[in-house]
N, C-alpha and C positions, 0 to 999 in steps of 0.2 A: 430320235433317241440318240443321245449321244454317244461317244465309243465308251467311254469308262463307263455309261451304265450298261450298255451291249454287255462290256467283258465283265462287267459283277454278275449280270443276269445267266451269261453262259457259266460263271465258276459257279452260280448258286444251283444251276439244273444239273452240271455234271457232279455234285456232290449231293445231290438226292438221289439222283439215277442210282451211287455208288452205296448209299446206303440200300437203297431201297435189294442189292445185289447181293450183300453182306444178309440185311434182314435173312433172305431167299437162300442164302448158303448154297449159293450158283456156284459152278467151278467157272475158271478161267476158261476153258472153252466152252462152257455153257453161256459165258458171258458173251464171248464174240460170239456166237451163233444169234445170240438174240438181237445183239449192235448189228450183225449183217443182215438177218431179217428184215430190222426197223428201218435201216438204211435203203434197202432196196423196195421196200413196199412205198414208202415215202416219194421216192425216186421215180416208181411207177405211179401214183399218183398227180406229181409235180407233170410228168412227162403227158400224161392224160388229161389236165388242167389245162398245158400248153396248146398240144393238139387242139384241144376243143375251143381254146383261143383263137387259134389264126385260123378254123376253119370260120368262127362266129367273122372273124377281121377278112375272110377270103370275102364273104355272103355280103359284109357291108359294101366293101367294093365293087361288086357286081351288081 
């Protein structure tokens, strides 16, 4: 994927996200509360995905 379509595809999700906040009539810290949720559950995710990678890449090497 190329960069200018990366950065169209990132402006076109964070101005859904924004609607989708406005629809919701979230407050400004309702907003952040849910971006640090999503951030951090994601993040435990990725981090669990990895884990289970280099144990799979530990098991092929032995």
């Amino acid at each position: 994927m190329e960069k200018e379509e990366q950065m169209e595809r990132i402006a076109e999700t964070k101005q859904s996200i924004n609607d989708l906040f406005i629809e919701q009539g979230l407050t400004y810290g309702e907003v952040k509360r849910v971006l640090w949720q999503l951030m951090h559950e994601f993040k435990r995710k990725e981090e669990k995905y990895l884990d289970g990678s280099s144990i799979q890449v530990l098991e092929k090497i032995n």
